[in-house]
C-alpha positions in Angstrom: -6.0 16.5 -66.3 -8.1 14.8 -63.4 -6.4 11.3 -65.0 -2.9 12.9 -64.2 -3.3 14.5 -60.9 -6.0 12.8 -59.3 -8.9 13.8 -57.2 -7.6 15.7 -54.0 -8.0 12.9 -51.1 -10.1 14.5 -47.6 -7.6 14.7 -44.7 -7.5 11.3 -42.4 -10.0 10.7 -40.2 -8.7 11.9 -36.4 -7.4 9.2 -34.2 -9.9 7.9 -32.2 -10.2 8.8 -28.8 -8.7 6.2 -26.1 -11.4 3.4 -25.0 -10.2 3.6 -20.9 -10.6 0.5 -19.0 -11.5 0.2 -15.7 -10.0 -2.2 -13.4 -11.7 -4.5 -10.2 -9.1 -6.7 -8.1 -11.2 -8.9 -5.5 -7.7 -10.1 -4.4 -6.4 -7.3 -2.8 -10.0 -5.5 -2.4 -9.9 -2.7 -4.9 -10.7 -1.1 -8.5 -9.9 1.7 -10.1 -12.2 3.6 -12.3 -11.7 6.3 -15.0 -14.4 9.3 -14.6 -15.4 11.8 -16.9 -15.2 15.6 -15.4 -17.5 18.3 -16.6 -14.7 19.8 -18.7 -13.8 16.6 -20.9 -10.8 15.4 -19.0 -10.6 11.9 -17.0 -9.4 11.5 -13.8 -8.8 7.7 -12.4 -10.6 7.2 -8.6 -9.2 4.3 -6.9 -11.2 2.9 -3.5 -11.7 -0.1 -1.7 -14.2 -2.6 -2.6 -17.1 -3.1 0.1 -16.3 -5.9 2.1 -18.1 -9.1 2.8 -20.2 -9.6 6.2 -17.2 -12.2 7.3 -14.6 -9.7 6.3 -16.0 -6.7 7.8 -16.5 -9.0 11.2 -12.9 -10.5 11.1 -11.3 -6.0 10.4 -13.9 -4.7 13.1 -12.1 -7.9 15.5 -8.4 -6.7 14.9 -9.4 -3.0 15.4 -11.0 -4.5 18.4 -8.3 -6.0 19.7 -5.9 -3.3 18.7 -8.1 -0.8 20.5 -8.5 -3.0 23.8 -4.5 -3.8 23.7 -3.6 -0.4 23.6 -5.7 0.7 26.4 -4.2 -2.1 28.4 -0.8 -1.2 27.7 -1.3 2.0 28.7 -3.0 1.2 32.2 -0.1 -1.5 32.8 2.4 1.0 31.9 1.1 4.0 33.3 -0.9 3.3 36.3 -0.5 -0.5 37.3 -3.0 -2.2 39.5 -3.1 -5.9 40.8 -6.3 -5.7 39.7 -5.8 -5.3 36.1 -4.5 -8.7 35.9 -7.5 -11.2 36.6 -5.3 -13.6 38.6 -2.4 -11.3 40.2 -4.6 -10.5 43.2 -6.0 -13.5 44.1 -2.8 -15.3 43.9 -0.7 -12.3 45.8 -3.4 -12.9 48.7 -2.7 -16.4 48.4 0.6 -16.3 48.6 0.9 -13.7 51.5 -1.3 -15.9 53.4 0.6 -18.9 53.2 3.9 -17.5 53.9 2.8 -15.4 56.7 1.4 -18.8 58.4 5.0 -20.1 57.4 6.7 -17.2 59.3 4.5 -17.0 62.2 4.7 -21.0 62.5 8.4 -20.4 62.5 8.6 -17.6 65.0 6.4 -20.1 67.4 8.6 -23.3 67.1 11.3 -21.2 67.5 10.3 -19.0 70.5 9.2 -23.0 72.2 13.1 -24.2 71.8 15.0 -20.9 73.1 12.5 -20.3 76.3 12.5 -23.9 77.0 16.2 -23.5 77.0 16.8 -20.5 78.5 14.4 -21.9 81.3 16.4 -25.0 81.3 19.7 -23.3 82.2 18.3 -20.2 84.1 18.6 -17.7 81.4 15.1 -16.2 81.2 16.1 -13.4 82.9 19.5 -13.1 81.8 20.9 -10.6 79.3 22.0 -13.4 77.1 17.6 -14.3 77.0 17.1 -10.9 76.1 19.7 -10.4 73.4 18.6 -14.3 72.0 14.8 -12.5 72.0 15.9 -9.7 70.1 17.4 -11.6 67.5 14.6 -14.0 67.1 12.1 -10.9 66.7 14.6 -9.3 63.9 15.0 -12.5 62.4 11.0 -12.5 62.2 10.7 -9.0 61.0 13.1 -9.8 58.4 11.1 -12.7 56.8 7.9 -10.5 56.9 10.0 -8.0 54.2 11.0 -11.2 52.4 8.0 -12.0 51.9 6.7 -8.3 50.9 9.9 -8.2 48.6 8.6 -11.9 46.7 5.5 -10.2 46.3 6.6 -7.2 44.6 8.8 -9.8 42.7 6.0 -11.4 41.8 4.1 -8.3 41.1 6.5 -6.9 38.3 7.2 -10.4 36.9 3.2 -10.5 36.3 3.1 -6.9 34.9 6.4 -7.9 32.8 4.4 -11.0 30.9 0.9 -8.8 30.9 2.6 -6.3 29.0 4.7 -8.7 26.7 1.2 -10.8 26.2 -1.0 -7.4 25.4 2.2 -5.6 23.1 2.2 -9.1 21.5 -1.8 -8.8 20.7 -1.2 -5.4 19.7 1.3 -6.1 16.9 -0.4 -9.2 15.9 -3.7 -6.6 15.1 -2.1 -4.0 13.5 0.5 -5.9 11.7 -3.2 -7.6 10.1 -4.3 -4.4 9.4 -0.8 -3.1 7.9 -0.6 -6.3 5.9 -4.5 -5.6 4.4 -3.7 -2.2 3.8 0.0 -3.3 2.3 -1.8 -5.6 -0.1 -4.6 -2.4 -1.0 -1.9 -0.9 -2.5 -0.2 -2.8 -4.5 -3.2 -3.6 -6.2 -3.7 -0.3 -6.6 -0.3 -0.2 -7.7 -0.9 -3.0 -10.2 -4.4 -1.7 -11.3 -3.1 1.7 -12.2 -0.1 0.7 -13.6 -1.9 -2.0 -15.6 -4.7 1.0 -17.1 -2.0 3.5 -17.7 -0.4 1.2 -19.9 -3.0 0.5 -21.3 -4.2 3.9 -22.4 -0.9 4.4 -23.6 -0.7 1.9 -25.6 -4.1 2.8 -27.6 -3.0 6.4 -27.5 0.4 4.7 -29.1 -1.4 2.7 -31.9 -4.3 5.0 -32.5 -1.6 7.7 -33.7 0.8 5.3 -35.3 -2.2 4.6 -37.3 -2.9 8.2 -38.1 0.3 9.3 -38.8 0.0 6.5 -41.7 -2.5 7.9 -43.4 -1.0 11.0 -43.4 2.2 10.2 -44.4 0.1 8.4 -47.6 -1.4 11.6 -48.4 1.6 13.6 -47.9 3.0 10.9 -50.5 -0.2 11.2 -52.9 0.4 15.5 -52.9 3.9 14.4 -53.7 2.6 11.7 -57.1 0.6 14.4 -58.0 3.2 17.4 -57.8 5.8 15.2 -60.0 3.2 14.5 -62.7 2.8 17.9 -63.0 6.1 18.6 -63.2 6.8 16.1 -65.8 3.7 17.1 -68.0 5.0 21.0 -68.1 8.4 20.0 -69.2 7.0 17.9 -72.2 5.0 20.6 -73.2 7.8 23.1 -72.9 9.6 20.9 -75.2 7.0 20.5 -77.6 6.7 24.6 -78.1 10.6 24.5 -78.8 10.4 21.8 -81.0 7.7 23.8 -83.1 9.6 26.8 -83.9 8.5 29.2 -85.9 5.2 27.5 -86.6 3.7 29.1 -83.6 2.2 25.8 -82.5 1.6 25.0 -78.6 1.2 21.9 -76.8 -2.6 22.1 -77.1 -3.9 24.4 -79.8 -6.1 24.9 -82.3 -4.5 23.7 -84.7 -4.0 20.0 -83.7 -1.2 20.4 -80.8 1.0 17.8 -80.6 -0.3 16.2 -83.7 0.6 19.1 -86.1 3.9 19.1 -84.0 4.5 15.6 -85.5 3.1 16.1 -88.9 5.5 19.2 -89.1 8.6 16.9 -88.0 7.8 14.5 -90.7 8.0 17.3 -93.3 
């Protein structure tokens, strides 16, 4: 019997479990490890890599300068002050000095001519010297707010390029930073991607592999059942062919022997 059906085969091994792999990009600065929670399950952690003495110097600089920039911007912007700018002051001082000499050298040449020549012609006392007075004295006054308005010119223009230089510095800090943390996550990206494929794959193969050997046994069960099958129908023909002998398949009496020896009578 055993030589027609065969032993019963054990039931395929389980596919094994998935070998995870852990990832380390020193590229963009970061790995991604599988860990094992108290219940069984994984769960992938992703972090940054510890940075290098020079890289943690040159990130602490951009935060620096980010950090200074801003505060700049915001006293330029908010509450502006000569002072803020190392060289406004100085040169606004210079510059007031210098034209205010101008203006008063002016005034002095000028008053010289129209006295010496209101003098010349008897018009000192006139209406005509007082008028002339009056307009040399407005003309005066009006080059003192001339040069108060070039120094508020001068004043915003400096702010204008102090804010333009410090938003500059700003950007060029955090658009670093943006760009470090831009390239964090596509490795992360990449590393995650790259392990979940990964695992899928295994998970793939290790059941392809599986469902082989079952299919196999399936396909044994399925040998086995047919033999059987075929074995009861020759013996169900052998116990019609015997007749009224009474004779089986397997008996006592020689079984499928007698069967023939009978036949040959």
């Amino acid at each position: 019997m055993s030589s027609l059906f065969g032993s019963t085969p054990a039931a395929p091994t389980p596919p094994p479990a998935v070998d995870y792999v852990n990832t380390r990009d020193e590229v963009t600065g970061t790995q991604s490890n599988y860990v094992t929670n108290p219940d069984g399950t994984k769960t992938l952690v992703t972090s940054a890599l510890p940075l290098t003495a020079e890289q943690q110097a040159y990130q602490d600089k951009l935060k620096q300068i980010e950090s200074q920039s801003l505060d700049y911007i915001n006293k330029l912007t908010n509450n502006f002050d000569p002072s803020q700018i190392p060289w406004l002051q100085q040169y606004l001082d210079d510059y007031q000095k210098t034209q205010t000499t101008g203006a008063n050298q002016a005034l002095a040449d000028r008053t010289s001519q129209e006295e010496d020549a209101l003098a010349r012609y008897g018009q000192a006392d006139s209406s005509a010297g007082t008028a002339l007075r009056d307009v040399r004295g407005k003309d005066y006054a009006d080059s003192l707010q001339q040069i108060s308005r070039d120094m508020s010119g001068i004043k915003a223009q400096a702010q204008q390029t102090a804010l333009s230089n410090a938003t500059n510095l700003y950007s060029l800090a955090t658009g670093r930073l943006d760009t470090q943390i831009g390239q964090m996550l596509q490795g992360i990206n990449s590393g995650q991607n790259f392990q979940l494929a990964d695992a899928g794959l295994q998970q793939n193969r290790n059941l392809a592999i599986y469902n082989g050997a079952i299919q196999q046994q399936q396909l044994g069960a399925q040998t086995r059942a047919q033999n059987f099958g075929n074995l009861a129908s020759l013996a169900s023909l052998a116990t019609l062919a015997a007749g009224p002998m009474g004779f089986g398949v397997i008996g006592a009496k020689g079984g499928l022997a007698a069967l023939a020896a009978g036949a040959a009578k």
